[in-house]
C-alpha positions as CSV (number, residue, x, y, z in Angstrom):
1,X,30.0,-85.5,14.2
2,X,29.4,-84.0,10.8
3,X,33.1,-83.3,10.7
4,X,33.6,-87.1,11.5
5,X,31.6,-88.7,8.8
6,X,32.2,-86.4,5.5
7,X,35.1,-88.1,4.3
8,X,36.7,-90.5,2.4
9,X,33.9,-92.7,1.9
10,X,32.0,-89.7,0.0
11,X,34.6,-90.3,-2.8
12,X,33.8,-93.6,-3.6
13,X,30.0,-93.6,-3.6
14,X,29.7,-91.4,-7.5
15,X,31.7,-94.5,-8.6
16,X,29.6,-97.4,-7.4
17,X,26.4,-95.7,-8.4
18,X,27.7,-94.9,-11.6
19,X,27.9,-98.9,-11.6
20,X,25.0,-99.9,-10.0
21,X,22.2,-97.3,-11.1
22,X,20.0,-94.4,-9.9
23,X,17.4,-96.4,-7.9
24,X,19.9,-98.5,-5.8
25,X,21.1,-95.0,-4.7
26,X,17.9,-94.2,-3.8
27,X,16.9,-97.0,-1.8
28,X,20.3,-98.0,0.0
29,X,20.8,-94.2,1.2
30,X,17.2,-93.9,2.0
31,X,17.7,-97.0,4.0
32,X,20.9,-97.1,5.6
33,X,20.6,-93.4,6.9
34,X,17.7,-94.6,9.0
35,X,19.6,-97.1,10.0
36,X,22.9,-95.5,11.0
37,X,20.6,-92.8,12.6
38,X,19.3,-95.5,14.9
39,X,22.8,-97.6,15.8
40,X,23.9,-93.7,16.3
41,X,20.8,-93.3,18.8
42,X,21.3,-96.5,20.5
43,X,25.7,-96.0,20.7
44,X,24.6,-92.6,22.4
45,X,22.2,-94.1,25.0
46,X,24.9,-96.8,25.3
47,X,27.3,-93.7,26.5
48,X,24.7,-91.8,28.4
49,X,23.9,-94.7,30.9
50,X,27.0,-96.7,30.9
51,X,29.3,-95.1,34.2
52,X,32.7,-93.7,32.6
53,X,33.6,-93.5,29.1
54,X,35.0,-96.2,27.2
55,X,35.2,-96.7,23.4
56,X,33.0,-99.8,22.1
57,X,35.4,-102.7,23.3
58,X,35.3,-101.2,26.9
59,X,31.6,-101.2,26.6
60,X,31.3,-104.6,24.7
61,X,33.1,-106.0,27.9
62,X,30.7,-104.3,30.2
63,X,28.0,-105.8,28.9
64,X,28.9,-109.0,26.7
65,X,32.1,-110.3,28.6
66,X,35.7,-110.6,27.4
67,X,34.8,-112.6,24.0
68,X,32.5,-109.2,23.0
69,X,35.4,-106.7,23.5
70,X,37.5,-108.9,21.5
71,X,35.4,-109.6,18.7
72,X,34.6,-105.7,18.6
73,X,38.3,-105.0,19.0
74,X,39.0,-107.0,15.8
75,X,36.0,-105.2,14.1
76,X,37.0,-101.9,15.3
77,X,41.2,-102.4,14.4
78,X,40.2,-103.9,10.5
79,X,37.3,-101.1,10.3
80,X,39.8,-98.2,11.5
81,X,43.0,-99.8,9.4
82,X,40.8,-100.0,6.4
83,X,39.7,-96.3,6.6
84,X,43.8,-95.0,7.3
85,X,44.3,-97.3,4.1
86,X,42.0,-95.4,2.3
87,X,43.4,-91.9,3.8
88,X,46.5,-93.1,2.7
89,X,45.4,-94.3,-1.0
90,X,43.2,-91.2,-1.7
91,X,45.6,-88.5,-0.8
92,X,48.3,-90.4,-2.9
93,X,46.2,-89.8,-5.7
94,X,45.1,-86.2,-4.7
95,X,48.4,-85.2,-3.9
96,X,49.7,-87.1,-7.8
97,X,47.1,-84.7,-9.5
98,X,48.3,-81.7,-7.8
99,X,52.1,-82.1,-8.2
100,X,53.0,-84.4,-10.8
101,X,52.5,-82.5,-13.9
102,X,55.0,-79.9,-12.2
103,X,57.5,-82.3,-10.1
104,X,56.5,-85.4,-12.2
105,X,56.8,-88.2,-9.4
106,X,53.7,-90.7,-9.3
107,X,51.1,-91.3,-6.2
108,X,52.9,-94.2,-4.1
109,X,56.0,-91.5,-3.5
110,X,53.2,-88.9,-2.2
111,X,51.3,-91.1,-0.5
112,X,54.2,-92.2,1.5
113,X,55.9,-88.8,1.9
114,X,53.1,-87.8,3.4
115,X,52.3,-90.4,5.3
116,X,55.7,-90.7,7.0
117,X,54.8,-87.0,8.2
118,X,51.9,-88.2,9.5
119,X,53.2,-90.6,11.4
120,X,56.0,-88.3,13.3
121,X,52.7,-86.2,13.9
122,X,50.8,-88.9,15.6
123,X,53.4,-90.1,17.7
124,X,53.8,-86.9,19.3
125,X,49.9,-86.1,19.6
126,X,47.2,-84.5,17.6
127,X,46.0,-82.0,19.9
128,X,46.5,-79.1,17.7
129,X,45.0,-81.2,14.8
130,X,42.4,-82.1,16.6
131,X,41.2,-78.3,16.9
132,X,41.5,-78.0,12.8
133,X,39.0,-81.1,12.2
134,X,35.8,-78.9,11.8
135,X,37.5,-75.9,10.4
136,X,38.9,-78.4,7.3
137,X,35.4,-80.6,7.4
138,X,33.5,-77.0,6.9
139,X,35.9,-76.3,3.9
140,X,35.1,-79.8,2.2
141,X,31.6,-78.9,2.4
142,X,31.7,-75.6,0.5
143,X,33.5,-77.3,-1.8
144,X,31.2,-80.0,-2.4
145,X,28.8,-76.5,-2.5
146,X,31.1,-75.2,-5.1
147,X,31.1,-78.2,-7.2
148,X,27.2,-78.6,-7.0
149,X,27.1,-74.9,-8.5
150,X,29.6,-75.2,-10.9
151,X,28.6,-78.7,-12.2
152,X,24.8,-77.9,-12.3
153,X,25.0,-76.9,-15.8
154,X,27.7,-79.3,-16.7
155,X,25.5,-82.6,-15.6
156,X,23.4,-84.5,-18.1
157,X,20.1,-86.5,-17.9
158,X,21.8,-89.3,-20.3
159,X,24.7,-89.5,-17.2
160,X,22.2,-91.5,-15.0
161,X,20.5,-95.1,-15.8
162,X,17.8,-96.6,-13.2
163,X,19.2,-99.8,-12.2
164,X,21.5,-103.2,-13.1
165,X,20.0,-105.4,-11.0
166,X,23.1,-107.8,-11.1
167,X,25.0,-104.6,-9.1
168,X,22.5,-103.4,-7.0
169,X,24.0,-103.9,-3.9
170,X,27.3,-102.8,-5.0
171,X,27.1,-99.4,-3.1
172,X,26.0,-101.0,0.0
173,X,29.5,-101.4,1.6
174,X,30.8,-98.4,0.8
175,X,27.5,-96.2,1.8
176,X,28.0,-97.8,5.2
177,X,31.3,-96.8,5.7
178,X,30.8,-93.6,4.5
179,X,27.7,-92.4,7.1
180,X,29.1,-94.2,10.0
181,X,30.1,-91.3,12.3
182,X,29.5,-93.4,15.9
183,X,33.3,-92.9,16.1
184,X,32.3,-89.1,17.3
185,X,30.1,-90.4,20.1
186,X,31.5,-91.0,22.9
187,X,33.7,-87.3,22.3
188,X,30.5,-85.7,21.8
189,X,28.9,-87.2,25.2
190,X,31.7,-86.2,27.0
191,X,31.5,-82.3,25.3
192,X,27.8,-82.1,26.5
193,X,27.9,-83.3,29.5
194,X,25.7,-86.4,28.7
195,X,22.7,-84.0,28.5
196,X,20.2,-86.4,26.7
197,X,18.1,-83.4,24.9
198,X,21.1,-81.8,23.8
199,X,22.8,-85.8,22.5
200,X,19.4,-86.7,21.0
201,X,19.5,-83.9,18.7
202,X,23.1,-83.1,17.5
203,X,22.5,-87.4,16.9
204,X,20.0,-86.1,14.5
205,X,21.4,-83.3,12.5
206,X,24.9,-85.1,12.7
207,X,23.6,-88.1,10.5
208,X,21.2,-86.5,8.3
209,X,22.9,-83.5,7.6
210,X,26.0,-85.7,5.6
211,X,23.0,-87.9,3.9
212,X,22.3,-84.6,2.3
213,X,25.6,-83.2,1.6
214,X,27.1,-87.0,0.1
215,X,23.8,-87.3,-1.9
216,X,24.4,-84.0,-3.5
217,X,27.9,-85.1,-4.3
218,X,27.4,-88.3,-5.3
219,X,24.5,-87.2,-7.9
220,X,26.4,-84.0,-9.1
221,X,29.3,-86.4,-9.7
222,X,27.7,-88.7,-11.5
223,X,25.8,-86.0,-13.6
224,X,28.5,-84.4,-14.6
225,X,31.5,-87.6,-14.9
226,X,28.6,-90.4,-15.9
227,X,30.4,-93.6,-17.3
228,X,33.8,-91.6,-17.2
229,X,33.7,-91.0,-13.1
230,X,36.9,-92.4,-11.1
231,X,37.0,-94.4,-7.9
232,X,38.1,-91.0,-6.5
233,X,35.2,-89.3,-7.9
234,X,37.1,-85.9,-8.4
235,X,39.8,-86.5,-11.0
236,X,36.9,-87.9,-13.3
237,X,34.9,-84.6,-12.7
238,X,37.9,-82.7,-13.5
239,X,37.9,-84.2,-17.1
240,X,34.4,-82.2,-17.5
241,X,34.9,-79.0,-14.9
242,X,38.2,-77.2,-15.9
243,X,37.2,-74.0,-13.6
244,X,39.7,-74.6,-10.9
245,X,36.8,-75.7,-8.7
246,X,38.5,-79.3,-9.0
247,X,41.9,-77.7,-8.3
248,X,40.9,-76.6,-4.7
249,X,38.9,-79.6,-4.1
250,X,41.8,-81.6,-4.4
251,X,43.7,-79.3,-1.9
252,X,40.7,-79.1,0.8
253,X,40.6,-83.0,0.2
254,X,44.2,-83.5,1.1
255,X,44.0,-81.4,3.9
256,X,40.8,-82.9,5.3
257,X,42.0,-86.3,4.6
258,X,44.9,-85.2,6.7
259,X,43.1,-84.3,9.1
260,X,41.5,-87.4,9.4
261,X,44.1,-90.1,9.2
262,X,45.2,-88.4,12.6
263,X,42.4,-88.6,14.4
264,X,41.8,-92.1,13.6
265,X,45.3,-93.4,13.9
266,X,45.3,-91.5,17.4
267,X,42.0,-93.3,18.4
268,X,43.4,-97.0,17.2
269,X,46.7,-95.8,19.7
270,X,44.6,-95.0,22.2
271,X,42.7,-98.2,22.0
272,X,45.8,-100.2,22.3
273,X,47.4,-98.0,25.7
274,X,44.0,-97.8,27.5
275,X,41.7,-101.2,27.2
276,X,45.0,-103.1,26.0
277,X,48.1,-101.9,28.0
278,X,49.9,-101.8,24.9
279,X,53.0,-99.7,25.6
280,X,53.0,-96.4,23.3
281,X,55.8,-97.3,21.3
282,X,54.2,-100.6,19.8
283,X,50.9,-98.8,20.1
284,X,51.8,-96.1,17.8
285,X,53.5,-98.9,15.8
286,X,50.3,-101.1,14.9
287,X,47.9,-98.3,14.6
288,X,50.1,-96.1,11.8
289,X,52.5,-99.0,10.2
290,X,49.7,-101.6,9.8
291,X,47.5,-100.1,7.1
292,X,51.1,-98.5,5.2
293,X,52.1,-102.0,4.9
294,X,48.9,-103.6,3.6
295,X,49.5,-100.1,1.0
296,X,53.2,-101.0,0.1
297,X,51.8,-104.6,-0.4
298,X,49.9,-103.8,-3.3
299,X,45.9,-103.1,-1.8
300,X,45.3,-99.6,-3.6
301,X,41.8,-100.0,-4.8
302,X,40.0,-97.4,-2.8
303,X,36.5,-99.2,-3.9
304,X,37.6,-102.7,-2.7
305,X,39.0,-101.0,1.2
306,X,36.2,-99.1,1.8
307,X,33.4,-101.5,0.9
308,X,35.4,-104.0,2.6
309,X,35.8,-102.0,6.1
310,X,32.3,-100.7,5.7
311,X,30.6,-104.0,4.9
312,X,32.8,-106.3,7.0
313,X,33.9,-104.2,9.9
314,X,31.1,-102.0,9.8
315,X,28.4,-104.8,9.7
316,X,30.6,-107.0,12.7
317,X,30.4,-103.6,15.0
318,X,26.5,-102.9,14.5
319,X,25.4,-106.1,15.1
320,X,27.5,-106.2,18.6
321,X,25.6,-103.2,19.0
322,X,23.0,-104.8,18.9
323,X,23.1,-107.3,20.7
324,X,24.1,-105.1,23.7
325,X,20.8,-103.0,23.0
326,X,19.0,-105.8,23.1
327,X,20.7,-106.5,26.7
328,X,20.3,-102.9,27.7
329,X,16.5,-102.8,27.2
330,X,16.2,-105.3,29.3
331,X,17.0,-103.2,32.0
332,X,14.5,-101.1,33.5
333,X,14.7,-97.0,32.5
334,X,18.5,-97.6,30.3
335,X,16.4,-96.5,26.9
336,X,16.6,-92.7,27.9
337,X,16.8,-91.2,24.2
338,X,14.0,-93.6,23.1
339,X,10.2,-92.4,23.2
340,X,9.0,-95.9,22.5
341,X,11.4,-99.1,23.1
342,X,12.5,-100.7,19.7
343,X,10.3,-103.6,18.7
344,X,12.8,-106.6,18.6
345,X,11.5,-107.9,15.8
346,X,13.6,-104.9,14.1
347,X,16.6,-105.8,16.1
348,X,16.9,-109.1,14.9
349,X,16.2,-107.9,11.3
350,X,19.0,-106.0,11.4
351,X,21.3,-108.5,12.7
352,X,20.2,-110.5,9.7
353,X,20.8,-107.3,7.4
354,X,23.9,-107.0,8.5
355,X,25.2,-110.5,8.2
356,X,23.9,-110.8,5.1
357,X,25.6,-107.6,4.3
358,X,29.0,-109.5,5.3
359,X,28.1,-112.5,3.0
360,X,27.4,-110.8,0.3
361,X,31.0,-108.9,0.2
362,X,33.2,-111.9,1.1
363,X,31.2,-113.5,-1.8
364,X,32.1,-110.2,-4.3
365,X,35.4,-109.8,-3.1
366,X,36.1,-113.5,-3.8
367,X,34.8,-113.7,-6.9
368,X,36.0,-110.5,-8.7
């Protein structure tokens, strides 16, 4: 689960907060790690008393009809295409900062080199990439160790700033994305046998642990980078750390990025085959194609796809959510992981959070 949620959406956060200030930081990962800790809690109770596994469409179906699975589907497909854009975006750039200044070539002709390896990989299957996923994940976070250590010294108090109030909420998208790990769920149900002690507390240390690690990141970043940190946080911390610390975090990047786009492009194909009938040819077609396309187009800002996918996608997916826990504790003994049952006063807040959530960054991206 940790594996699942350090990612791409780490990168982007030192960038927006170098934007948006110290206290919106604060608040929106204070916030939104409670409440991903809870839509992870109430995914998991979804899996542990639903018969069979499904991903979230096949239990949107069970429990809100066809017009749920499809409306989750959509969220799901634009959530997942926007994070294989990002893969796809950020290893360009990773890959560009490794190799140009000795084979000189610029980060669209990476990006899409090794994308088109990626895509002979996922059409044959990612088993044996699957098994690498928390061997690569554990590398990124000694890394992000490594750069903590070695940037200590480098960051300075004048780097951070309290607030702009007029960007505030800037992060918000992004920080969604970035510590959504439900994805994992229904894999790690089926690992532990849907024991409810055992779910209840890898839920725990699976969304907390990454609010810790990307809130080191992002404020060592920004300590050390300040106004001059990238979208990509790392080549802007490379401009201040020239210890070859940034060197191998670019490597252990690529390579967990890698790792990544597989599993998730393997999950969309999945998707397709086993609630849609797709056949596996088109399947693997939409789910590695799509977000390559949207790339050749022209949509490279890793800011814009990630608090895009995490606000829009993100927000559409939680409140379906939701709405089936609302369902679900309607039903006598379904809350299993739950001590006390969720007042729904809260649920309906966060329906609201999250819609406004969606507002607010179809306004933004219209507007800038």
């Amino acid at each position: 689960m940790v594996g699942y949620i350090i990612g791409v959406g780490m990168f982007g956060l030192p960038f927006l907060v170098s934007r948006a200030g110290l206290l919106s930081f604060i608040i929106l990962i204070a916030v939104l790690g409670l409440v991903q800790y809870l839509l992870h809690l109430i995914y998991a109770n979804l899996i542990v008393v639903t018969e069979g596994y499904h991903r979230m469409p096949g239990y949107a179906e069970i429990y809100l009809g066809r017009r749920g699975k499809i409306i989750v589907f959509i969220a799901k497909l634009v959530g997942n295409c926007g994070a294989l854009l990002a893969y796809i975006i950020i290893t360009g750039i990773f890959l560009n900062q490794l190799l140009e200044p000795r084979f000189g070539g610029n980060e669209f002709i990476y990006a899409s080199i090794l994308f088109f390896v990626e895509a002979i990989i996922v059409f044959f299957g990612t088993k044996m990439i699957a098994k690498t996923e928390l061997v690569m994940s554990g590398l990124l976070i000694l890394v992000v160790a490594l750069i903590a250590v070695k940037g200590y010294g480098a960051a300075e108090p004048s780097n951070y700033f309290l607030i702009d109030w007029k960007y505030i909420l800037l992060p918000y998208g992004a920080m969604l994305f970035a510590l959504d790990g439900g994805g994992s769920l229904p894999i790690v149900a089926k690992l532990l046998g849907r024991n409810k002690k055992s779910i209840k507390s890898i839920v725990r240390i699976g969304t907390f642990l990454p609010v810790i690690i990307i809130s080191i990141f992002t404020l060592v970043v920004v300590g050390i980078s300040g106004s001059q940190t990238t979208p990509d946080a790392l080549t802007g911390a490379g401009l201040i750390i020239n210890n070859g610390v940034i060197f191998f975090s670019l490597i252990f990047g690529v390579l967990t990025m890698v790792t990544s786009f597989l599993l998730v492009a393997q999950s969309i194909k999945e998707t397709l085959r086993w609630d849609f009938k797709v056949n596996k040819y088109s399947a693997w077609a939409i789910a590695v194609f799509a977000p390559y396309i949207l790339y050749v187009l022209g949509m490279k800002n890793l800011i814009d796809v990630i608090s895009f996918a995490g606000a829009i996608a993100g927000g559409t997916s939680a409140i379906i959510l939701i709405l089936i826990f609302i369902k679900l504790s309607k039903q006598k003994n379904k809350l299993i992981l739950f001590k006390r049952k969720p007042k729904k006063a809260l649920a309906y807040f966060l329906i609201l959070m999250f819609a406004g959530g969606i507002l607010y960054e179809v306004f933004y991206f219209l507007t800038r």
